[in-house]
C-alpha angles and dihedrals in degrees: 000000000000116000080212085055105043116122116179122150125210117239120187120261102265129153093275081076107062096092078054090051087045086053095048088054102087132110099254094049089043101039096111101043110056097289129264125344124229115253086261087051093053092040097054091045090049083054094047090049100044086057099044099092089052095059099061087233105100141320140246127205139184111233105232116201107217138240092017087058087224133156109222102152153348135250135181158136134236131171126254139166113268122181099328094313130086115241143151125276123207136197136156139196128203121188108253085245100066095030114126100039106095091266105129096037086051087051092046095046090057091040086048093046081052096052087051107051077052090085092194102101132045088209147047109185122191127206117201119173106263082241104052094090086180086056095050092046086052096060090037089061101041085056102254117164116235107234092173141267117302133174123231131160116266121187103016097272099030123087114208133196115219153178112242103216109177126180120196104244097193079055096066089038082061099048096050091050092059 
């Protein structure tokens, strides 16, 4: 498949997307980011995610390959505290098997775009570990800005080092407004 030619949509997170979450769940998927989670685990961040929308605080959606109508990832932003300021945070997972294709960058583009029509945050920042070459692409095309490599804990127990990737949200609310 064609990058040119890739069509997926964004659905918000909702309860049809725990098999989706199960499947995510693997080591390969989760390498980077402190290896596979328990069924509680995965049952307490589908419920997290299926809620975030609600909170006013972020959203979660399910990636949807068309025209196939499949789920093959997630993608999402949430707000934490960075550096003394609130902001969004970003991150995005695509199944191995449809990895390489421009999916994730096409999901986080139109999760991006939601976050910014928002209008509630300056900022959306992205962490990918230091290490996840695909990760750090994926903000560089999207048109992040490198701030430099920092540490934080993730999950509770692991510290990660990470890239810190940060796009200026008011920025993109301007440019669709021209």
């Amino acid at each position: 498949m064609r990058e040119d030619s890739l069509q997926i949509k964004i659905e918000p997170w909702s309860d049809l997307h725990l098999d989706l979450l199960r499947r995510l769940n693997a080591p390969e998927m989760l390498d980077h980011l402190g290896g596979i989670e328990t069924e509680e685990q995965v049952l307490k961040r589908h419920n997290r995610y299926a809620q975030l929308g609600s909170t006013g605080k972020g959203c979660m959606f399910s990636i949807v390959l068309l025209p196939e109508g499949v789920y093959v990832g997630n993608v999402g932003y949430w707000e934490r505290d960075w550096q003394g300021e609130i902001v969004y945070e970003t991150g995005w997972g695509v199944l191995p098997e449809y990895q390489g294709r421009g999916i994730a960058a096409a999901a986080s583009a139109a999760a991006v775009a939601h976050a910014a029509a928002e209008g509630k945050h300056r900022y959306i920042h992205a962490y990918p570990s230091y290490d996840n070459p695909a990760s750090n692409a994926i903000c560089r095309k999207l048109g992040f800005s490198f701030l430099g490599e920092s540490a934080f804990e993730y999950p509770p127990g692991n510290v990660m080092r990470c890239n810190d990737w940060r796009l200026d949200l008011a920025a993109i609310r301007e440019e669709g407004k021209a």
